[in-house]
N, C-alpha and C positions, 0 to 999 in steps of 0.2 A: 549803811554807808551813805547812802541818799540824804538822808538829815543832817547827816554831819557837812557836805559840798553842799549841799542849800541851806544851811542853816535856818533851817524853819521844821516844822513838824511835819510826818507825811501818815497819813492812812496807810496799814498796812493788810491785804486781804490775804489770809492764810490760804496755803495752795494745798494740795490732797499729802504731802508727807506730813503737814503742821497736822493738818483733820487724823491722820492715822496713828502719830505719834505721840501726841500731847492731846489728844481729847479735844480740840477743838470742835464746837460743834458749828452747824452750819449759819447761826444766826451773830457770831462771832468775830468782830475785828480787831486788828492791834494797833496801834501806833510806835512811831518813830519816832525819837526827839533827839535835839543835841543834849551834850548834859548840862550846860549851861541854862537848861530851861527845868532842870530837874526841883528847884526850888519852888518856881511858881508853878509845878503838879503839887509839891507837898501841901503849897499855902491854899490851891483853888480846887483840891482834890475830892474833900468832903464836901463841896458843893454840891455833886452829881447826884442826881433824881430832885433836886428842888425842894420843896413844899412835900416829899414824901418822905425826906428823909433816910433814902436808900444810899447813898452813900459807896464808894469802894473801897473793902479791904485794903489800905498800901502798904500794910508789910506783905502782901501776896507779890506786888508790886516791886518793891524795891525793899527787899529781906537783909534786915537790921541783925540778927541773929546766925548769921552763917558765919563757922568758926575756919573752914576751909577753904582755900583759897579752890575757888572753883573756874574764875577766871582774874585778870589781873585788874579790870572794872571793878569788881563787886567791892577791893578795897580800897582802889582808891575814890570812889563815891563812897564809901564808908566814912575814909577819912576827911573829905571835902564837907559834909553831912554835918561829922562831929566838930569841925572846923566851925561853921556857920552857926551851931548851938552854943556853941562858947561864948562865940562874939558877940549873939541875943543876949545870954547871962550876963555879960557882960555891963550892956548898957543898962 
């Protein structure tokens, strides 16, 4: 909610239900975004580790593949997603 009234990005430090529920472990943060910043994650995302080339999974991230509507976000970033690839193919 925070990201979205500030529109900007926010650290988010997981509290003891995240760490017991999801496996978070203690060296572990998340972040916040609006969605409007969700493109330049896609396009700056494979930068991370540099020169090492470690990189992060983003379909862990933001899961291309779910046929369920698990919440009413997953499709429509889905469809925004497949929106913005068209447009690429396009030009």
């Amino acid at each position: 909610m925070i990201p979205f009234l500030l529109d900007s990005p926010q650290v988010v430090i997981p509290g003891m239900g995240d760490r017991s529920f999801a496996g978070i472990g203690d060296n572990e943060l998340a972040i916040g975004m609006p969605a409007n910043m969700i493109f330049t994650l896609l396009e700056d995302l494979f930068k991370a580790g540099g020169s090492m080339n470690i990189g992060y999974p983003a379909k862990s991230l933001l899961p291309m593949d779910i046929t369920e509507h698990i919440t009413p976000g997953f499709q429509f970033l889905r469809d925004k997603i497949n929106e913005k690839k068209a447009s690429e193919q396009k030009k």
